[in-house]
N, C-alpha and C positions, 0 to 999 in steps of 0.2 A: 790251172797253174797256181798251185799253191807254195812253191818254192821260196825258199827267203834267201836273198841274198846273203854274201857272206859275212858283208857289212853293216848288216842288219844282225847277226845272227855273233858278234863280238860284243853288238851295245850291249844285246839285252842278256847276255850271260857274265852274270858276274863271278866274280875270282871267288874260290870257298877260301869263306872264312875262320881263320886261323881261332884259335882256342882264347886268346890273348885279346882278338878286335871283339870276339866275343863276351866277355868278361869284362870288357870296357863297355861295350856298347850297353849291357844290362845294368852296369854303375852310373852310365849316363842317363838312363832310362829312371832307372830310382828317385837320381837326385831331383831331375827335370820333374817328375810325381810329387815329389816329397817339396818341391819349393812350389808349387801349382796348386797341391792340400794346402801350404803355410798362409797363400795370395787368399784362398777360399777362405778360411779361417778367421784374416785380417779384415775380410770383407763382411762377413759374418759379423762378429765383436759390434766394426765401427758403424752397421746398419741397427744393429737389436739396441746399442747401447746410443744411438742419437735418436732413437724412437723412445726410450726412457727417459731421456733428459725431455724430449718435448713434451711428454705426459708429467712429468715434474711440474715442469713449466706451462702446463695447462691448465694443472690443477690446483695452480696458488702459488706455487714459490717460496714452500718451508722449508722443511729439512730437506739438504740433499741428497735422498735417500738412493738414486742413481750409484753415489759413489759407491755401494757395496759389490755389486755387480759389474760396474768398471772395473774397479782392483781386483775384485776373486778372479775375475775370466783373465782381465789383463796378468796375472802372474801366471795362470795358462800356456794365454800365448807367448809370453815372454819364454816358458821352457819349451812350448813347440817352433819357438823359432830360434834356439839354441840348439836342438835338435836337429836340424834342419842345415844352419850355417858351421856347427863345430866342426872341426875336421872329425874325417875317421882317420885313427889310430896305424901309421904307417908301420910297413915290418919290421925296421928299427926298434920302434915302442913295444911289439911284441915280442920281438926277442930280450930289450931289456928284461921286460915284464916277466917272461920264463925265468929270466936269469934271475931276478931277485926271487923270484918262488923257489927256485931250487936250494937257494942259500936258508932260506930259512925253515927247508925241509932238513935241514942236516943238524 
């Protein structure tokens, strides 16, 4: 009796997916990646760079030579989490944007 009911047999078949839930679902996939890399990233930074400041601070308490590498990587992440939060460019903005190229193709 391997029969499935017919109520069993609506769960588990899903509706095909339109081209459009597709298209979204792959944009939501991106973004969820691309903020999940950002989270990795932030984690990274704030572990390498408070094991730097303790070896500062181990080794006497001069210059603080830490701040180099705070700032280089911190403007990093700063553009990989602009990256990450800017909008993308809606089809508005690309139509302007055609439209001004056209204009000044002429």
């Amino acid at each position: 009796m391997s029969e499935t009911t017919p109520l069993r047999d609506t769960i588990t078949q899903r509706p095909e997916p339109s081209n459009d839930t597709e298209e979204l679902r792959a944009r939501a996939l991106k973004r969820l990646q691309d903020r999940r890399g950002l989270m990795a990233h932030a984690l990274a930074y704030l572990s390498v760079n408070v094991l730097l400041v303790a070896i500062w601070f181990a080794t006497g308490v001069g210059f603080f030579w830490p701040l180099f590498p705070i700032f280089g990587w911190g403007i990093g992440l700063a553009f990989h989490t602009w990256s990450v939060f800017w909008p993308e460019p809606d089809e508005a903005q690309v139509d302007r944007e055609i439209e001004r190229i056209r204009q000044h193709r002429r």
